[in-house]
DSSP file (Angstrom, degrees, kcal/mol; ACC not computed):
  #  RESIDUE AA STRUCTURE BP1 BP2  ACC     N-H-->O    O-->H-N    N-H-->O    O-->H-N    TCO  KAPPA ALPHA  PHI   PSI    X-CA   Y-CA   Z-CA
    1    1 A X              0   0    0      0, 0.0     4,-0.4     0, 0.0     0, 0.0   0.000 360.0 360.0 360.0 -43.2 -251.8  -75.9  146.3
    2    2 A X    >>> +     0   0    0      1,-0.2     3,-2.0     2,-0.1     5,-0.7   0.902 360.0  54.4 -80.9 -58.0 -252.9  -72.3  147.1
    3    3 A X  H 3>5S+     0   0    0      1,-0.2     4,-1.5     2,-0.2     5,-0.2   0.899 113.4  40.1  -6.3 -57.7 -254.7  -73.7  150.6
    4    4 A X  H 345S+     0   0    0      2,-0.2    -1,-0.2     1,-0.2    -2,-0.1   0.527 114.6  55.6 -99.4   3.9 -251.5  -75.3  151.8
    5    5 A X  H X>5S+     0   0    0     -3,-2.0     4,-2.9    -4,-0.4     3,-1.8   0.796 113.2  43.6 -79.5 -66.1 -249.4  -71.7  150.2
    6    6 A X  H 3X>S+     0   0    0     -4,-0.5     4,-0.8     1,-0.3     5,-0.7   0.997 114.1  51.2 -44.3 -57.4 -251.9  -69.4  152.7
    7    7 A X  H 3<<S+     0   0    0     -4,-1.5     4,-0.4    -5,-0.7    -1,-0.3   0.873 114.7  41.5 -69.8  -8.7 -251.3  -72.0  155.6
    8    8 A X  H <>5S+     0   0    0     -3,-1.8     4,-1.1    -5,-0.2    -1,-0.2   0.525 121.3  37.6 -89.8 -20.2 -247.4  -71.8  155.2
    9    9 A X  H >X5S+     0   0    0     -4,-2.9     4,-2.6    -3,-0.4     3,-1.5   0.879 124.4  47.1 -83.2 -58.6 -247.0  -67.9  154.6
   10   10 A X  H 3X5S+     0   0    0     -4,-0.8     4,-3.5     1,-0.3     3,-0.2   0.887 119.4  41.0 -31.6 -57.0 -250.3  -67.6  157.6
   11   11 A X  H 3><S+     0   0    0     -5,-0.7     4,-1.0    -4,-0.4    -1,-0.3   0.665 114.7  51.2 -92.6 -15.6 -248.1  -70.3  159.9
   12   12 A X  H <X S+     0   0    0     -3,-1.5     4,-1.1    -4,-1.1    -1,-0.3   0.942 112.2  52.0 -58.7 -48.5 -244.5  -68.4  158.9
   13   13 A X  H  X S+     0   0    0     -4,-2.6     4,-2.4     1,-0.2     5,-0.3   0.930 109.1  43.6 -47.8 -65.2 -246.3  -65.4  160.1
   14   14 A X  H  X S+     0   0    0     -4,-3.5     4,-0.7    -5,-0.4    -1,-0.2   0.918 111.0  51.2 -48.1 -44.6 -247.5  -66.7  163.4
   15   15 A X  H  X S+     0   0    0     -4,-1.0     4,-1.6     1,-0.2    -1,-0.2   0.662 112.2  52.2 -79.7  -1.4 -244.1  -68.5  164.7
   16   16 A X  H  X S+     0   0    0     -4,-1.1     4,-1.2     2,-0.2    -1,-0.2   0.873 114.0  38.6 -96.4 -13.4 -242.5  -65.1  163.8
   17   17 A X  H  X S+     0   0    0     -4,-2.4     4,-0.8    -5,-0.2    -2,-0.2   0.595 118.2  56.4 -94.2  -8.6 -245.1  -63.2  166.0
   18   18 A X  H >X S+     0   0    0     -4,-0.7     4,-2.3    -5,-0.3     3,-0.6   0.965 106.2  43.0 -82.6 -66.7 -244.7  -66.1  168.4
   19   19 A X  H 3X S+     0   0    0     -4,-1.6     4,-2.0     1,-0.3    -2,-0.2   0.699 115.1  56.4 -61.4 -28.7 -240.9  -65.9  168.8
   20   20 A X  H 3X S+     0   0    0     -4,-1.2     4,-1.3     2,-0.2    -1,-0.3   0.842 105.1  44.3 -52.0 -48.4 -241.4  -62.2  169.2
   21   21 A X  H <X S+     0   0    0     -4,-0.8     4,-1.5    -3,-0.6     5,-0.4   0.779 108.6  64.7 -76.8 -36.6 -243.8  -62.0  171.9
   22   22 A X  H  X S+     0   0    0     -4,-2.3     4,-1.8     1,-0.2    -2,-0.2   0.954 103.6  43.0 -41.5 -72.3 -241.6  -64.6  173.5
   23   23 A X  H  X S+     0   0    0     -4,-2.0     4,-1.0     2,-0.2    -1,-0.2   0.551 116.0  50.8 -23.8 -40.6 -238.7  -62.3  173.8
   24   24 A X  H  X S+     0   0    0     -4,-1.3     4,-1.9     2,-0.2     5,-0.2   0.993 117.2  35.8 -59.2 -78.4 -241.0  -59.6  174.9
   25   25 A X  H >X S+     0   0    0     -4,-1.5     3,-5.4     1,-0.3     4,-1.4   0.818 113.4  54.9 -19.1 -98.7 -242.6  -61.5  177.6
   26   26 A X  H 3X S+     0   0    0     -4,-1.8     4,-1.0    -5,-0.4    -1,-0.3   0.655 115.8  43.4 -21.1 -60.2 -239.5  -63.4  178.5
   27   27 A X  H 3< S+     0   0    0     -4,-1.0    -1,-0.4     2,-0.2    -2,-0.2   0.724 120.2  44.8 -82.9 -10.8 -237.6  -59.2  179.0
   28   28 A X  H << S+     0   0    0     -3,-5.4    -2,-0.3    -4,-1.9    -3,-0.2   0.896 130.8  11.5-107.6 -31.4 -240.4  -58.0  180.6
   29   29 A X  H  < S-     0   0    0     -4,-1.4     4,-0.2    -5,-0.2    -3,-0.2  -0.267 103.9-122.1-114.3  51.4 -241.8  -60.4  183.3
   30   30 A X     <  -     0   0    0     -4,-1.0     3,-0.4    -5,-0.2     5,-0.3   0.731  22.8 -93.7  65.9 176.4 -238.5  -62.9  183.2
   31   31 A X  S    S+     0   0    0      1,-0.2    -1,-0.1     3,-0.1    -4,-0.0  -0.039  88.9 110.3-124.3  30.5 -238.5  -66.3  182.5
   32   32 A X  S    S+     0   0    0     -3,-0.0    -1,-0.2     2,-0.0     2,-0.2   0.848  96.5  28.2 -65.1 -55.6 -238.8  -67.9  186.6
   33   33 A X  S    S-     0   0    0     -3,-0.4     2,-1.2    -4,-0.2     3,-0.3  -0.504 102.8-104.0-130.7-174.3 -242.1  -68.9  185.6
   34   34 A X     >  +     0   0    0      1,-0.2     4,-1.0    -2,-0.2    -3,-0.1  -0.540  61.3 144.8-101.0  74.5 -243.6  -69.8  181.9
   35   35 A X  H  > S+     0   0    0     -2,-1.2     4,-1.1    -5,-0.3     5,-0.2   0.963  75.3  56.2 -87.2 -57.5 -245.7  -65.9  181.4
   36   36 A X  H  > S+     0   0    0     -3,-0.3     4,-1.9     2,-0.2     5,-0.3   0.853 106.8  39.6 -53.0 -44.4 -244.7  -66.4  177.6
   37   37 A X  H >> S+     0   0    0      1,-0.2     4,-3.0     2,-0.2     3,-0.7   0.969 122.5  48.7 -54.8 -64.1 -246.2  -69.8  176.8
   38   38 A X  H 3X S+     0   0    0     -4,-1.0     4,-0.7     1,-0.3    -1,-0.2   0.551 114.2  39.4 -78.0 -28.7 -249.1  -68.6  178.9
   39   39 A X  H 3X S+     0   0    0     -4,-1.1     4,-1.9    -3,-0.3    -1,-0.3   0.786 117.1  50.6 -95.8 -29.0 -249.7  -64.9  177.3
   40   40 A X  H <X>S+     0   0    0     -4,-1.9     4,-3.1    -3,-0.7     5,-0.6   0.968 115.9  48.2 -75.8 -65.5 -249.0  -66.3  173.4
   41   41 A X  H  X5S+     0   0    0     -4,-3.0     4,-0.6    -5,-0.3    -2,-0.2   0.796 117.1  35.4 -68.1  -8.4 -251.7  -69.0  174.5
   42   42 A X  H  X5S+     0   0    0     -4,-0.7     4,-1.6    -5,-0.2    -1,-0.2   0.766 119.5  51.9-100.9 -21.4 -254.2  -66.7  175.9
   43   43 A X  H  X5S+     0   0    0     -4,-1.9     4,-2.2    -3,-0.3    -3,-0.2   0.947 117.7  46.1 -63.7 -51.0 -253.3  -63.6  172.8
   44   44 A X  H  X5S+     0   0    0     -4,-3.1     4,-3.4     2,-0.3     3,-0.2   0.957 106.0  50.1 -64.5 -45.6 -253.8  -66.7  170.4
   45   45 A X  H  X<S+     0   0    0     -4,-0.6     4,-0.8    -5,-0.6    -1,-0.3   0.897 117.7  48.2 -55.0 -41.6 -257.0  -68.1  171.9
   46   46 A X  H >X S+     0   0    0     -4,-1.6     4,-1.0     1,-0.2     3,-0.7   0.831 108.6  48.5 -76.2 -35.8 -258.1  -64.4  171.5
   47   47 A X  H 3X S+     0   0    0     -4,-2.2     4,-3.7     2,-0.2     5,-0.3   0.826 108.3  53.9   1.0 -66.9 -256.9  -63.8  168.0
   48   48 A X  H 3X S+     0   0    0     -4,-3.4     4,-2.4     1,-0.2    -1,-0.2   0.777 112.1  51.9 -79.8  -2.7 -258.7  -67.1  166.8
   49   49 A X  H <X S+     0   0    0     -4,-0.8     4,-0.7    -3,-0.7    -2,-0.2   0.807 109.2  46.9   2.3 -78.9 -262.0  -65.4  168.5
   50   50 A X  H  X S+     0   0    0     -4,-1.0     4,-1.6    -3,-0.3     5,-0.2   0.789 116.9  42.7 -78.4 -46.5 -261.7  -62.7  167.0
   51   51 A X  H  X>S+     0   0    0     -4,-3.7     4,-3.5     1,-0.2     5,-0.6   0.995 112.5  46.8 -63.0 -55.4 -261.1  -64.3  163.7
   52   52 A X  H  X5S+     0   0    0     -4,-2.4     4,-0.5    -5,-0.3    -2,-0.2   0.659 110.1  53.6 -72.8 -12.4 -263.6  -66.9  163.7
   53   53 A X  H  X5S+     0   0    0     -4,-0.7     4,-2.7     3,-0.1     5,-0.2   0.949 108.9  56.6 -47.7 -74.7 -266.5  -64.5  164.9
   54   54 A X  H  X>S+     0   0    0     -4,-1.6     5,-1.8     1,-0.2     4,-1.7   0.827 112.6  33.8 -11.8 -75.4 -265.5  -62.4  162.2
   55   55 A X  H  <5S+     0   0    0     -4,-3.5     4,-0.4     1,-0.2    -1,-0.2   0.952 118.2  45.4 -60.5 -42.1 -265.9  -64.8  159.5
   56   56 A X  H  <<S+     0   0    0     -5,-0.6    -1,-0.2    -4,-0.5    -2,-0.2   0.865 130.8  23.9 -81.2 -18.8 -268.5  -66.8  160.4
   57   57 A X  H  <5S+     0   0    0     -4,-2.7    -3,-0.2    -5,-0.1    -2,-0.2   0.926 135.0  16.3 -94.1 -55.4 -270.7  -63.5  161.4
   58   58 A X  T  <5S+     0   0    0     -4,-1.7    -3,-0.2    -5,-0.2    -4,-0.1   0.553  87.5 115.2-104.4 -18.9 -269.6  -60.6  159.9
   59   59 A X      < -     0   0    0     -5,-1.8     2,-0.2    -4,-0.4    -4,-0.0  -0.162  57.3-133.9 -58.2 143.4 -267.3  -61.7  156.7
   60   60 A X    >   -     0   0    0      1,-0.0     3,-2.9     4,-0.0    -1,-0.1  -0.549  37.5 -88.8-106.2-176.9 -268.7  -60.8  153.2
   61   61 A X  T 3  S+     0   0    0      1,-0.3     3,-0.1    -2,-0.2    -2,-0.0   0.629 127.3  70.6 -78.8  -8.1 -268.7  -63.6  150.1
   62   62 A X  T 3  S+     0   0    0      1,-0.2    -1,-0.3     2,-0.1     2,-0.2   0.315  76.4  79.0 -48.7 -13.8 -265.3  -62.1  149.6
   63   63 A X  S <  S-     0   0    0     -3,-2.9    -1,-0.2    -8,-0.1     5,-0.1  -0.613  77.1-176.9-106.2  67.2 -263.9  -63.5  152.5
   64   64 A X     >  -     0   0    0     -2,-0.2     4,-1.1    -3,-0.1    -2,-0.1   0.507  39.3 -88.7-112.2 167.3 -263.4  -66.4  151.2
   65   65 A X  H >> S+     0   0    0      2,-0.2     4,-1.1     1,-0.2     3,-0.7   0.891 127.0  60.3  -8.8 -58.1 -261.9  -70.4  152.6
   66   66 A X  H 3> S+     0   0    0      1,-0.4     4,-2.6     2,-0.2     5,-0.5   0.840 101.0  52.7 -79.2 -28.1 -258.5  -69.2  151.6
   67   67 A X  H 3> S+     0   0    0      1,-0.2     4,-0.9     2,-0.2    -1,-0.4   0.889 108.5  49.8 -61.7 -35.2 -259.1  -66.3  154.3
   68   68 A X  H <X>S+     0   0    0     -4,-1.1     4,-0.9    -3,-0.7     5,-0.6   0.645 110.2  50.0 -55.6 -42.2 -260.0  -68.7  157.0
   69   69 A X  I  <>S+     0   0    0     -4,-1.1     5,-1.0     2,-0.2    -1,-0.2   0.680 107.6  49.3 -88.8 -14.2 -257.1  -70.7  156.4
   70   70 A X  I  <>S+     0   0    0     -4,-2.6     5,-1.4    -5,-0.2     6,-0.3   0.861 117.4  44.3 -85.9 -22.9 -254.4  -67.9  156.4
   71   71 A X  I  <>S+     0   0    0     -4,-0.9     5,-1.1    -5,-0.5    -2,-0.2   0.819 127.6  12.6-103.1 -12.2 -255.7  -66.6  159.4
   72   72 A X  I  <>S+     0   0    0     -4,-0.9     5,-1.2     3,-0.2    -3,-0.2   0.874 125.8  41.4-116.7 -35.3 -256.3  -69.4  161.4
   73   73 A X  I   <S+     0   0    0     -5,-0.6    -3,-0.1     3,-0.2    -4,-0.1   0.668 133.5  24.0 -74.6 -32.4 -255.1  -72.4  160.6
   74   74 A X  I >><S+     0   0    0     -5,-1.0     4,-2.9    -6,-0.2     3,-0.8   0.543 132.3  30.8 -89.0 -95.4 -251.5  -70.5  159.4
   75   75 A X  I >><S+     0   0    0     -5,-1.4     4,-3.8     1,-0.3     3,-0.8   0.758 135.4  29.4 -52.1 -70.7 -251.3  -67.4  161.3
   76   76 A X  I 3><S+     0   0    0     -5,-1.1     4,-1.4    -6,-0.3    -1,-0.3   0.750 124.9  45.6 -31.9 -56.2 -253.1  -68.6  164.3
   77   77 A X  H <4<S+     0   0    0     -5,-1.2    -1,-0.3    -3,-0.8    -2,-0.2   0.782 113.6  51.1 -37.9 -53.1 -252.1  -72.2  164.0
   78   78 A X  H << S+     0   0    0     -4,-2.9    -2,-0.2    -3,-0.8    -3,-0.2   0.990 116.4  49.1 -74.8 -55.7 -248.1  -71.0  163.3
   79   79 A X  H  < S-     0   0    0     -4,-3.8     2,-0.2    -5,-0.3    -2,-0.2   0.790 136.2 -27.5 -58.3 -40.9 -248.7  -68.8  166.6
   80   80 A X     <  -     0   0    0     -4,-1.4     3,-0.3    -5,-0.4     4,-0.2  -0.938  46.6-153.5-165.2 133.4 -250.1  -71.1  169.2
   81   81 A X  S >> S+     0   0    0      1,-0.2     4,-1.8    -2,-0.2     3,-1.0   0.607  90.0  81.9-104.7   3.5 -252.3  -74.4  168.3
   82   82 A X  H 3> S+     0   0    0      1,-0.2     4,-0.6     2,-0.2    -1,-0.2   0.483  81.5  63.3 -88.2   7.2 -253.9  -74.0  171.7
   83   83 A X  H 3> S+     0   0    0     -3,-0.3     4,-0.7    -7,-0.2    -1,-0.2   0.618 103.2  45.8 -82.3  -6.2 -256.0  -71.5  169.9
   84   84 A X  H X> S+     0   0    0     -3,-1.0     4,-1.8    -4,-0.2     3,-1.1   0.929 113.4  50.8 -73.6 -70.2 -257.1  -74.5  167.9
   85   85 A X  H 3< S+     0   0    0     -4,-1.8     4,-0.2     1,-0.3    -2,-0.2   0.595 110.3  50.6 -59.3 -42.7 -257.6  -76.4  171.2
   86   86 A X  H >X S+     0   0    0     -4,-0.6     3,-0.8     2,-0.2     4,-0.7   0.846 108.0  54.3 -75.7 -42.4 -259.5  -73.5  172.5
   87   87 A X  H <X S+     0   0    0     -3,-1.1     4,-3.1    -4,-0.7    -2,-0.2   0.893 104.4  44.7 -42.2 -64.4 -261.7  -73.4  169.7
   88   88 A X  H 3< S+     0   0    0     -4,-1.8    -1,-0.3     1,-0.2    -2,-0.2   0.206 109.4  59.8 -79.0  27.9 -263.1  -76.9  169.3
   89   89 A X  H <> S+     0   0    0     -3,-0.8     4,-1.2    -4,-0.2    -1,-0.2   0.467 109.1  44.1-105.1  -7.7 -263.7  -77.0  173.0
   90   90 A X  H  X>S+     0   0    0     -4,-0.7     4,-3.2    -3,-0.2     5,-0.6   0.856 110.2  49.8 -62.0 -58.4 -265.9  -73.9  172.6
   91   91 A X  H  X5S+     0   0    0     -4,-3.1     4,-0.9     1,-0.2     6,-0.2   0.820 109.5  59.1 -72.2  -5.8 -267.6  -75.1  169.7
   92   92 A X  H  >>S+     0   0    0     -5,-0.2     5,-1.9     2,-0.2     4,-1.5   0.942 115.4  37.3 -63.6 -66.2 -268.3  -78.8  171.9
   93   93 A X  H  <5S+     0   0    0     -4,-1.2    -2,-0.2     1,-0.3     5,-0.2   0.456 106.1  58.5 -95.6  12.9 -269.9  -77.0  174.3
   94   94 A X  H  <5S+     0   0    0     -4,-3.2    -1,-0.3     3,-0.1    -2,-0.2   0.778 111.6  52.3 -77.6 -41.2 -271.8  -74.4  172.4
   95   95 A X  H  <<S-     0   0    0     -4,-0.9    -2,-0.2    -5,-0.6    -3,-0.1   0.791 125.8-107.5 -44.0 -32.9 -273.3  -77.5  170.7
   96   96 A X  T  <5S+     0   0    0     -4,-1.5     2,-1.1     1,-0.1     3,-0.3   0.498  86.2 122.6 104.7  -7.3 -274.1  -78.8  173.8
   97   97 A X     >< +     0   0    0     -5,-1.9     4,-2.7    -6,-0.2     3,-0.4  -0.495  23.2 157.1 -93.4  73.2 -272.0  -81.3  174.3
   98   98 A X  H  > S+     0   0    0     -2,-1.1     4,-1.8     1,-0.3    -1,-0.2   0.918  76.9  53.0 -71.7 -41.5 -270.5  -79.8  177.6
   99   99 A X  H  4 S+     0   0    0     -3,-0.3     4,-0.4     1,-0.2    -1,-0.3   0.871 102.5  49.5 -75.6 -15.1 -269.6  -83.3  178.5
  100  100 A X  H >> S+     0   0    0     -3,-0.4     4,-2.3     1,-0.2     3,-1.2   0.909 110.3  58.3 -85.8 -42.3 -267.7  -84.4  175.6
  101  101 A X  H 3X S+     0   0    0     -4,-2.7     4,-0.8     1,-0.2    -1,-0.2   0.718  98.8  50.4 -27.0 -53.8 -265.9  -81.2  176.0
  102  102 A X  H 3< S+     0   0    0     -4,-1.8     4,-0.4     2,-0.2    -1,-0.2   0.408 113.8  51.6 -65.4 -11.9 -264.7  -81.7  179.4
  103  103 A X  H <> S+     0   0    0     -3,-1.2     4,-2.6    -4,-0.4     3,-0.5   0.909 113.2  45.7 -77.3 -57.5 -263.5  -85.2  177.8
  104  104 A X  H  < S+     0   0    0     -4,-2.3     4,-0.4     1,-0.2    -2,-0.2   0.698 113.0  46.5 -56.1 -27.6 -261.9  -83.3  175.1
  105  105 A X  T  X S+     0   0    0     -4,-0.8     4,-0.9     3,-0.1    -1,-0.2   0.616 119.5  46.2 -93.7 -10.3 -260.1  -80.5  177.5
  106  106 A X  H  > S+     0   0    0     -3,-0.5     4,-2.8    -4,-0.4    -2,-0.2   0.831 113.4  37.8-105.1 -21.4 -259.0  -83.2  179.6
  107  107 A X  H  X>S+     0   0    0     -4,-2.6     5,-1.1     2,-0.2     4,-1.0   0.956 115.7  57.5 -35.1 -73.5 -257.5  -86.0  177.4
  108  108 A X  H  >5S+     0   0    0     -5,-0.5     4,-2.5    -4,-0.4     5,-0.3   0.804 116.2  32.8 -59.0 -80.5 -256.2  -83.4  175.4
  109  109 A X  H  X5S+     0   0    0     -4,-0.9     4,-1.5     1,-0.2    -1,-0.3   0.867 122.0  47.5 -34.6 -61.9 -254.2  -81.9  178.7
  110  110 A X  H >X5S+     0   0    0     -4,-2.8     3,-2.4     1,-0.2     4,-1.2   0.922 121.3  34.5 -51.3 -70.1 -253.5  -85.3  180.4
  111  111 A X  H 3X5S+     0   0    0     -4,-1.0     4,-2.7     1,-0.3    -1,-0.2   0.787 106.7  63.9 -71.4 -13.7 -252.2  -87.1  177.2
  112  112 A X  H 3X<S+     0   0    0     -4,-2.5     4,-1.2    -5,-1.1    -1,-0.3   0.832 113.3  39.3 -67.4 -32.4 -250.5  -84.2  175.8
  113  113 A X  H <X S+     0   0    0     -3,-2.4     4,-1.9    -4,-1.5     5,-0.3   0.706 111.3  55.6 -47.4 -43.6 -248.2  -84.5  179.2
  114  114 A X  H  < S+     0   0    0     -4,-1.2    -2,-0.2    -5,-0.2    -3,-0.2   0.789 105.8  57.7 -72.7 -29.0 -248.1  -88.1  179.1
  115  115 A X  H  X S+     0   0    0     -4,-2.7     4,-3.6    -5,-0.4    -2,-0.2   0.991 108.0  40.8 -42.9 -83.7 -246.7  -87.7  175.6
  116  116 A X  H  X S+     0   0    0     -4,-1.2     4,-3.2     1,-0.2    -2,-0.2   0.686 111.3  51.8 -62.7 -24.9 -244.0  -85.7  176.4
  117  117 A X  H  X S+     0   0    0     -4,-1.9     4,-1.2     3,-0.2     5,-0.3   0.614 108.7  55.0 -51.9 -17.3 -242.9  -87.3  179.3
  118  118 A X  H  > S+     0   0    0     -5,-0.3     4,-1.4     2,-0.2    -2,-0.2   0.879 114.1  40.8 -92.5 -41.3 -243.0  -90.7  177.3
  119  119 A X  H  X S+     0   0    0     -4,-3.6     4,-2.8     1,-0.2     5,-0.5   0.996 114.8  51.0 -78.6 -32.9 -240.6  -89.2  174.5
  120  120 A X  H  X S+     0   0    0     -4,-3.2     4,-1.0     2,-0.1     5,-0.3   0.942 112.2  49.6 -48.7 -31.6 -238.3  -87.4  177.3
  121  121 A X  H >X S+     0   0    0     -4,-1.2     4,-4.4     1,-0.2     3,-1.4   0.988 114.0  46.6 -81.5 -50.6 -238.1  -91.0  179.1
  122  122 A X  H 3X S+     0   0    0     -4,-1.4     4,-2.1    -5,-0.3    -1,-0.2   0.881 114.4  41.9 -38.7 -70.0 -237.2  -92.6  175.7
  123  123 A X  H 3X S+     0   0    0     -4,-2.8     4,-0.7    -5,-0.2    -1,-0.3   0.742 120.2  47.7 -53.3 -13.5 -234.4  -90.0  174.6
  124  124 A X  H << S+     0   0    0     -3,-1.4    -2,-0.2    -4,-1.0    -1,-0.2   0.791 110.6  50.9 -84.6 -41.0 -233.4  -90.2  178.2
  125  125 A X  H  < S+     0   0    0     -4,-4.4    -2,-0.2    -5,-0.3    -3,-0.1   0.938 111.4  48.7 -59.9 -36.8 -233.5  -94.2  178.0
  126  126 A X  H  <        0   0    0     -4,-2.1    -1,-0.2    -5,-0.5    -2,-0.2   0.919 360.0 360.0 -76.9 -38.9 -231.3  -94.2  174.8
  127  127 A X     <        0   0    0     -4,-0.7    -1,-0.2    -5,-0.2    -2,-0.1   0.296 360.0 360.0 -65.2 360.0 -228.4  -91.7  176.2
């Protein structure tokens, strides 16, 4: 129950630094072209970086699961989940699996499009 407390306060935390940065974005370079999606996904990707270096290098036995999950899986996770998406295609192809990676970073684009164009055609189909 405290896991899945830290990954709802972490993942409040994130959509509110998410909807902020939107706004920002969004009043300072206007909204013609998508800069917000694209600066929240490249802030996040850096943010879970920063976290997950952190822990896995530098964190002391004090820094515990619960820390890992408020900060990545909430905050990080609530903020952008293409910091997620950024992650395990790093950690494919630090492993070594460069190809499986390129499986993973393109699936994961292609169907994630195919997706949403298959539920817009549906809610469009039903109207």
């Amino acid at each position: 129950m405290q896991a899945t407390l830290l990954v709802f306060l972490g993942g409040g935390l994130g959509a509110a630094l998410r909807h902020a940065v939107n706004l920002g974005v969004g009043r300072v370079l206007g909204t013609a072209f998508p800069w917000h999606t694209l600066v929240i996904n490249i802030a996040g990707s850096l943010a879970m970086g920063l976290f997950a270096g952190w822990l896995a290098m530098r964190a002391q036995a004090p820094w515990s699961q619960a820390t890992r999950l408020f900060l990545t899986t909430g905050v990080c996770g609530g903020f952008t989940t293409f910091s997620a998406f950024s992650l395990d295609a790093v950690l494919l192809w630090e492993r070594g699996a460069a190809a499986l990676a390129g499986v993973y970073v393109a699936a994961s684009v292609v169907l994630s499009i195919l997706g949403l164009v298959a539920g817009l055609a549906l809610i469009r189909s039903l109207s």
